[in-house]
Structures are given as structure tokens and as C-alpha cells.
C-alpha positions, 0 to 999 in steps of 0.5 A, spaced: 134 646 810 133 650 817 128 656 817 129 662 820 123 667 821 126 674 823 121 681 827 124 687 824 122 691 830 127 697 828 130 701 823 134 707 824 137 710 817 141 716 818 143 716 810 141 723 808 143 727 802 150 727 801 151 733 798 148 737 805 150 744 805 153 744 811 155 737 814 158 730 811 152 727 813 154 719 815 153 714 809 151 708 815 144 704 818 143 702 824 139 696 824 136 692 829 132 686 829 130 678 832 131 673 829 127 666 831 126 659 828 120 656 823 116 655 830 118 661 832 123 661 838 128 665 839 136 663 836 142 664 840 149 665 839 153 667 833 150 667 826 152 670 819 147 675 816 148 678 808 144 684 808 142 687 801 138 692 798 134 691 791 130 696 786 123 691 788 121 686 792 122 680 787 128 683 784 135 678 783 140 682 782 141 687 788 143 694 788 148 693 795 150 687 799 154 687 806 155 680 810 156 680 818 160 675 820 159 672 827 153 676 830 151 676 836 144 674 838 142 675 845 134 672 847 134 673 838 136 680 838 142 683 834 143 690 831 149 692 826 150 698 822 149 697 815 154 701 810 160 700 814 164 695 810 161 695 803 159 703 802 152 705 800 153 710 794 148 714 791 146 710 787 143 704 791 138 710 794 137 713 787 130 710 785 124 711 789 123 705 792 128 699 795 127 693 799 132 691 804 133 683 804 137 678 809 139 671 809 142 667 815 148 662 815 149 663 808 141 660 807 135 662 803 133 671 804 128 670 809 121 672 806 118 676 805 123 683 804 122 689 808 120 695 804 125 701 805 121 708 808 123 714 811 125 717 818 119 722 818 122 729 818 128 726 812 121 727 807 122 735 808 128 733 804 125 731 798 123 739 797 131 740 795 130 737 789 126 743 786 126 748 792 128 756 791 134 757 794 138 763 797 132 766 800 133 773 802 133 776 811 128 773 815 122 775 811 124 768 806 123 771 799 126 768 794 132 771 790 134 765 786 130 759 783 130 752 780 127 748 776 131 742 779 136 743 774 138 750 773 139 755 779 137 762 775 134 769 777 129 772 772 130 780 775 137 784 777 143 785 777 149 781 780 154 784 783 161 781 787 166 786 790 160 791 789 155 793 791 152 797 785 152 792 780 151 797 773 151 790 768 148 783 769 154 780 772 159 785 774 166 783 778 170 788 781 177 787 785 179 795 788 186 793 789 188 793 784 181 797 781 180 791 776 172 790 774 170 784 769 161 787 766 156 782 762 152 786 758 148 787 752 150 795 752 149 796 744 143 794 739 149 791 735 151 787 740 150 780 743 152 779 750 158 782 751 165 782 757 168 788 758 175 788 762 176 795 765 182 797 770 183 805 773 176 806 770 178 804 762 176 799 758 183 794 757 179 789 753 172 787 751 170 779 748 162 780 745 158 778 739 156 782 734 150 781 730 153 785 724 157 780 722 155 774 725 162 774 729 166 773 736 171 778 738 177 780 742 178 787 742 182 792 746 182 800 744 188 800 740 188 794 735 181 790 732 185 784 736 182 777 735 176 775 731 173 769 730 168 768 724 165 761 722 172 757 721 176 763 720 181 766 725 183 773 724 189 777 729 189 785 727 184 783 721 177 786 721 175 782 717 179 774 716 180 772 710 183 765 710 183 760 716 188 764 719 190 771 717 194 775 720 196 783 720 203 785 722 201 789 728 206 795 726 204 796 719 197 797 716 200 792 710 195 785 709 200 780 710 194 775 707 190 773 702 184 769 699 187 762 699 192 762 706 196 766 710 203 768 708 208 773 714 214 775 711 220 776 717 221 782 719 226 788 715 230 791 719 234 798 717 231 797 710 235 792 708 234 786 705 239 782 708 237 782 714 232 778 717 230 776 724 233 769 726 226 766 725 223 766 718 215 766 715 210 760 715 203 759 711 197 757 712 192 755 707 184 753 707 185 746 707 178 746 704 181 749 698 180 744 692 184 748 687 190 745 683 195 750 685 200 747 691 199 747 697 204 747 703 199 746 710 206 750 713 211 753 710 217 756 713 222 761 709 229 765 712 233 767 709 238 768 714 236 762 720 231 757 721 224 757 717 221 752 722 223 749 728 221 743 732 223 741 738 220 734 742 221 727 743 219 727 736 222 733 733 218 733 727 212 727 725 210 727 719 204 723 715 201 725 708 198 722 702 204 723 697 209 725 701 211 724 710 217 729 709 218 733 703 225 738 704 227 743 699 233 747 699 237 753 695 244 755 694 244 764 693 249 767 689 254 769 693 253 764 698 258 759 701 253 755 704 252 748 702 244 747 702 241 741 706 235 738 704 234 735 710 239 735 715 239 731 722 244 730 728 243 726 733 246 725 740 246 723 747 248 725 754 256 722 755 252 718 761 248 714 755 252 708 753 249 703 751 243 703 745 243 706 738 242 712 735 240 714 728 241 719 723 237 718 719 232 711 719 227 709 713 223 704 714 216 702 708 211 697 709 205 695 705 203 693 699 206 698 694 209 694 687 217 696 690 217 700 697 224 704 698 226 706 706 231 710 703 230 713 695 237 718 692 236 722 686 242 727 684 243 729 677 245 736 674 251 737 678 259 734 675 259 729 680 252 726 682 251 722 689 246 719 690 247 716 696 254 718 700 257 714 707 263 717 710 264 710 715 262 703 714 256 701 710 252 694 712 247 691 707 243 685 709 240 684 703 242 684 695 246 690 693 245 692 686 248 696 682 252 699 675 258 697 677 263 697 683 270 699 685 274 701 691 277 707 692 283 709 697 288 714 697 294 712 693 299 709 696 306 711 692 303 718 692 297 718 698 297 726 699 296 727 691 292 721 689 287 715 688 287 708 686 281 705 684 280 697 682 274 695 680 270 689 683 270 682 679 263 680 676 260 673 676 253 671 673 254 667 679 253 667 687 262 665 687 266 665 693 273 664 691 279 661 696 286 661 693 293 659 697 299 656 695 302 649 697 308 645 697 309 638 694 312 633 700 317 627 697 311 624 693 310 630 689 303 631 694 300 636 698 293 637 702 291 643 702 286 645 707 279 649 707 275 653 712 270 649 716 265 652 713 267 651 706 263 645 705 256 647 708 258 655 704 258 652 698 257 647 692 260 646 684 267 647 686 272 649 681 279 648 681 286 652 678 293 650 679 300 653 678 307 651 679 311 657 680 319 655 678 319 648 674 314 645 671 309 639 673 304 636 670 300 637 678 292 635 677 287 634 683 288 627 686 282 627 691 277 633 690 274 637 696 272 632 701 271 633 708 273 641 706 280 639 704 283 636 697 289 633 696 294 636 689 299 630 686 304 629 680 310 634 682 316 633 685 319 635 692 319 641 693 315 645 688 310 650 690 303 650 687 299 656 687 292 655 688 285 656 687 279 654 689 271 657 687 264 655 689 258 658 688 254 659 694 247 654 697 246 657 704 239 659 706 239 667 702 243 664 696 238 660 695 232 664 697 234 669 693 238 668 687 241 672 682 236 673 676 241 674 670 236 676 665 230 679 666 225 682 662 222 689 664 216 691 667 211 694 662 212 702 666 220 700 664 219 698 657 223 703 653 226 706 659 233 707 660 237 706 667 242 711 664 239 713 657 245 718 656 250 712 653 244 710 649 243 718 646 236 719 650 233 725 654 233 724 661 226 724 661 228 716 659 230 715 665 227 708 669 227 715 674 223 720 671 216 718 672 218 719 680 218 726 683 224 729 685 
């Protein structure tokens, strides 16, 4: 490996203290230098140098490395100036010693590296790190001190926009005449501010040691109080996490467990209200067993909460994400609406899916519900009511099933209902009509699906206008079947059933009999038809 020797015969470092006071001072280094071979006669040409800065003379890992490609050597001597391609931070200068390191034509550093000192009149710099500063005229007396982390004054007043200070800090603006003080004018009082307009007090923050509390006052209301965890507004003393007094009436709005405001009465009378109602607010910290509703609106007459957001309202809780409840007043041609949910778009938005309401549940629960309906109580009782198409993907179960369409001899005065055909089994069923050719034969075709839909097929034929004795010559092969034993030109009519295999009827199977789980047993799904209360009902341990 080839060796160098390099005489440093020259460092200029201009990197000074960033935070100078009146210029930005350059982040650089000139450096100059001679470099020699191991017998030391000076190199020519151009040569690549990688300078870097270590915390200590052995160190392996540097704070800064900068490589110069290409650099010019004349009788040995190169100068470059060091931090103009990879900055020189503070932090590489943080400590009290650095060393500086140069390796030549990707070789070895030569050694040994050179201790980094300072330019003569930069040691003067060094006092600003626990200097008195803002001395006072030309005699040098110290208004301020630190202590090299605080910048403080012992004595004084201090005074902006005046030049007759009448509290530690006083800030005035004459136009308009706004003055903010700091002071400690009362025994009473920890350290206080006090905003004053034309001469007057408009509004004072301060701590009072009577009762261990910050608060905001003005001359007219008590303002806001803040003790503990406790949030008073017009109160003296708060009650609750947030209490509140209406600012017009001298009427407690809270109590010991929360905070309740009523909407405001107007003219006296009951049946108006302001638009927007109450809310409450409880001490979470409350362990007693009575209800308790974090935030609760009530109108009467409007909206008791309203939320707007890209997530108009999210909810989570233990027992409940969204608990709505609603009421019908006498007199009242409302229909009440526990939750009621409107969604649209802009008319430029034409693609995606909109959602009225989307449930969905994950976890480990027994039996999860995205969507849970309960009525009772009422003539007619819906649990769950569509107006529009309804999609299933899983298994629907029910009580029983109809379709229901306006009556077609008299649609504007009636319905017609048909009910749904049961099966123990997963049945589809096909049924058609055919004709007997001159063999007394027919092929009646299936969907191309039949076969791959279905297995254990069962057949039903019947000739209309004459006898036969008509049987299933060939059954379903290659989804068709063939009929035989008529005569030309007799009609049969048709019917084929197959109980489904695909892929969902098999991995989800009608279980016909089943017994029920022990929170069920003595349960009832309509416990009226077996002369039971509703407190039998397989519903009733669910809160509703």
C-alpha cells in the first residue's frame, strides 16, 4: 500500500457560534496542507482527500465526513474548504475536543490525526455561555443574568410601551390604551394579570390562595374558575367536572354529580324553546349506580345534539357504540326516530356506495349482531322494515314467509299474501310442460347449471286431456331427461326437484332439529302462543 505523510502547515476556522447575535456566521473551514510520500517528497497532481472529524483521537466512528475528489497539488500544497459539501452542524463541535482525520486515494488516514484548537480571539466566545448580558450605557452594568440556562433579573420592574413599569411586567399599547400587569397586589393572591383598557380593569387571570384555584375574571361575572379537576363558568365555587351557571339568571343549573342546562323559556312559556336544547355532563369519576350519560341532549322543539364531520358522530363504549332513544308527546304529529340517518352526495359523484345505516361486528362474542331489531308493544310490530330490494348473502331465518303485493282484481283497496313452501331441505325446484313426439317420447332440457347446482333428483309428471301411463325413460344426464309411454301429442307437465350441493349448501346446511343453548332452554321465540309472559321471550335478557 502506498504511504503518505501530510504537514499540516495551516488551519483557518471560521466556524463560530451560530447563534451569533448580529450576523450569520459561515459554517466553513479553510484548510491548507502538504502532502509528501513515506520518504517525504512531495506528491503532484490531483488526488482524492476524505476529511472527517472524530470526538477523540482513537475514535472509529466519525462525527463528519467530507471527501474532495480530484484536488490539485502544487509542489505538495492543496487548500479546500471543509463544510462546503456535507454541512457542519452544531453538534460535531459539541463536545470539548475534536480531532480531525484525512485519508488519501481511498487509503488508510494517515496518523497521527490532528487535535482541532481554536482561532485566538474565538476563546472570548466561550464566556457567552454563562455571560451577563443586555449590559446598561457605556458604564457595562449588568441588568440581566444567567446562569447558562436562564436569562433572569433579581430587582425591577420591566416595562414595554412605558417607561413607568407599576408591576413586574407591565405592557401597554396607548392607541388604543390597553395595559396587561403582572403583579401580586393582595396577600390573598398568587401571581396575578390584569387587563385594563381607558384606565379599567376589563379582565384579571390570578391564583388565589383561599381556595387553591386559578381564575378568569371580569368586574361583572365570577367568569371561569378552574380548581383541581373542576371547571366552573359563572360559578364561585364548581361542583362538577364542568358546571355551569346561566350568565342571566342567578339559578344553580348543576349539581353534585354533573351538570344539566335546560334550553332557555321564552315569554314564559313552556312550548318554546331555543332550537338547540341541553347537554349534561358527569364526573366520570363517579362509582355510583345510578345512569349515567357522559353527554345527553334534549329539545323539545329542535335538535338535542348536532354533529357535523367527516365522521358526524363516533361512538365506542363498553356496553353501548350508540344508544338513541326517542319519545312521542301527546299532541304531537311526529313519528319519533331513534336514530335517523340521511346520506348523499354532490350530483357530480357518480360512482361508489353510499350507506344508510352499516353494521358490522367482529370478535369473540357467542353470537354477534351488525344489525339487532326489536319492537313489541305496538298493533303491528316491525322489527326490521325495507322499503326497496333486500340482499342476503347468508342463511335467512325466520318464523315464517310470504310476499305481499297490491291485489291485482282490486289493487287500490287491497293486498294479496302467499306464503313461502317450506322444506327440511335445501330444494330448488323446475317444472315445465312438453309434448310427446310419434314415439310417444320427449327430451326435456335443464339449465346448464342444474347438474353442478344440484343432486337427489325427484320427478312428477302429469298428462293433461288424455291418460298415459308416461314414466322417466332416461333420468337427468347431461342436465336433460327423456319422458316415455304416451302417445303423439299428449302434453305432459313437468316437475323436477333437486336438493342443492354447491359449495354454501354444503358448508352451511339446514340443521332441522336442534337443541337450545342452556340460556334458551325454558325460552320461548313467541312465548304468547304457549300462554307465557314476555319475560320468556329467547329477547328478554337483551336490553332494549
Amino acid at each position: 500500500m502506498k504511504r503518505h505523510a501530510l504537514f499540516r502547515i495551516a488551519l483557518l476556522i471560521n466556524l463560530l457560534n451560530a447563534t451569533a447575535a448580529f450576523a450569520s456566521v459561515p459554517r466553513l473551514i479553510n484548510y491548507q496542507g502538504v502532502l509528501t510520500d513515506a520518504v517525504g517528497v512531495v506528491l503532484e497532481g490531483a488526488h482524492d482527500l476524505a476529511f472527517s472529524i472524530y470526538e477523540d483521537s482513537t475514535a472509529t466512528t466519525a462525527a463528519w465526513t467530507e471527501v474532495h475528489s480530484a484536488v490539485p497539488l502544487s509542489k505538495g500544497v492543496f487548500s479546500v474548504i471543509l463544510g462546503g459539501l456535507t454541512p457542519i452542524t452544531d453538534e460535531v463541535f459539541a463536545g470539548s475536543s475534536r480531532w480531525l482525520g484525512i485519508g488519501v486515494d481511498s487509503s488508510q488516514e494517515t496518523a497521527p490525526r490532528m487535535r482541532l484548537t481554536s482561532v485566538p480571539w474565538a476563546i472570548r466566545s466561550a464566556v457567552a455561555d454563562s455571560a451577563r448580558v443586555a449590559a446598561s450605557g457605556g458604564g457595562g452594568e449588568s441588568l440581566w443574568e444567567s446562569d447558562g440556562q436562564n436569562v433572569y433579573r433579581s430587582l425591577g420592574r420591566i416595562g414595554l410601551g412605558t417607561a413607568n413599569p407599576v408591576s413586574s411586567l407591565h405592557i401597554s399599547n396607548s392607541n388604543p390604551d390597553v395595559t396587561l400587569d403582572m403583579t401580586s397586589a393582595s396577600t390573598d393572591l398568587g401571581p396575578e394579570i390584569v387587563l385594563s383598557r381607558g384606565g379599567l380593569t376589563q379582565a384579571r387571570v390570578y391564583w388565589a390562595r383561599t381556595d387553591s384555584a386559578v381564575h378568569i375574571t371580569n368586574p361583572i361575572r365570577d367568569g371561569i374558575i378552574i380548581k383541581g379537576n373542576r371547571l366552573g363558568i359563572n360559578v364561585s365555587k364548581p361542583r362538577a367536572v364542568l358546571h355551569l351557571r346561566d350568565a342571566t339568571s342567578t339559578a344553580w343549573l348543576g349539581d353534585p354529580t354533573g351538570l344539566l342546562v335546560r334550553p332557555y323559556r321564552l315569554s314564559g312559556r313552556y312550548d318554546q324553546y331555543i332550537p338547540f336544547g341541553s347537554y349534561s355532563v358527569l364526573d366520570v369519576s363517579d362509582s355510583s349506580s345510578v345512569a349515567q350519560r357522559a353527554i345527553m341532549g334534549t329539545s323539545l322543539k329542535g335538535t338535542g345534539g348536532y354533529f357535523s364531520g367527516s365522521q358526524g358522530v363516533r361512538a365506542g363504549g363498553s356496553d353501548y357504540g350508540v344508544y338513541a332513544s326517542s319519545y312521542k308527546l301527546n299532541g304531537s304529529s311526529n313519528n319519533p326516530i331513534g336514530v335517523y340517518a340521511n346520506v348523499g352526495a354532490e350530483p357530480s359523484v357518480t360512482s361508489g356506495s353510499k350507506y344508510g345505516l352499516r353494521g358490522y361486528v367482529s370478535g369473540g362474542a357467542s353470537t354477534n349482531y351488525a344489525v339487532y331489531g326489536y319492537a313489541t308493544g305496538a298493533t303491528t310490530n316491525y322489527a326490521g322494515y325495507f322499503s326497496g330490494n333486500v340482499r342476503v348473502t347468508g342463511t335467512l331465518t325466520k318464523g315464517a314467509g310470504a310476499f305481499e303485493i297490491d291485489h291485482p282484481l282490486d289493487p287500490a283497496n287491497m293486498y294479496l299474501r302467499h306464503s313461502f313452501v317450506e322444506s327440511p331441505e335445501m330444494l330448488n325446484v323446475y317444472s315445465g310442460t312438453c309434448v310427446l313426439d310419434a314415439n310417444g317420447k320427449a327430451v326435456v332440457e335443464l339449465p346448464k347449471y342444474f347438474e353442478a347446482l344440484n343432486r337427489s333428483y325427484r320427478y312428477q309428471l302429469t298428462c293433461v286431456g288424455s291418460y298415459a301411463p308416461v314414466f322417466i325413460a332416461q333420468e337427468i344426464s347431461g342436465n336433460t331427461f327423456t319422458i316415455a309411454g304416451g302417445i303423439i301429442g299428449t302434453t305432459v307437465c313437468w316437475q323436477v326437484t333437486g336438493v342443492r350441493k354447491d359449495a354454501y349448501a354444503q358448508a352451511h346446511p339446514i340443521i332441522v332439529e336442534e337443541n337450545k343453548s342452556n340460556d334458551q332452554v325454558h325460552k320461548y321465540l313467541h312465548p304468547q302462543l304457549y300462554n307465557k309472559s314476555a319475560e320468556n321471550g329467547v329477547d328478554s335478557n337483551d336490553d332494549n
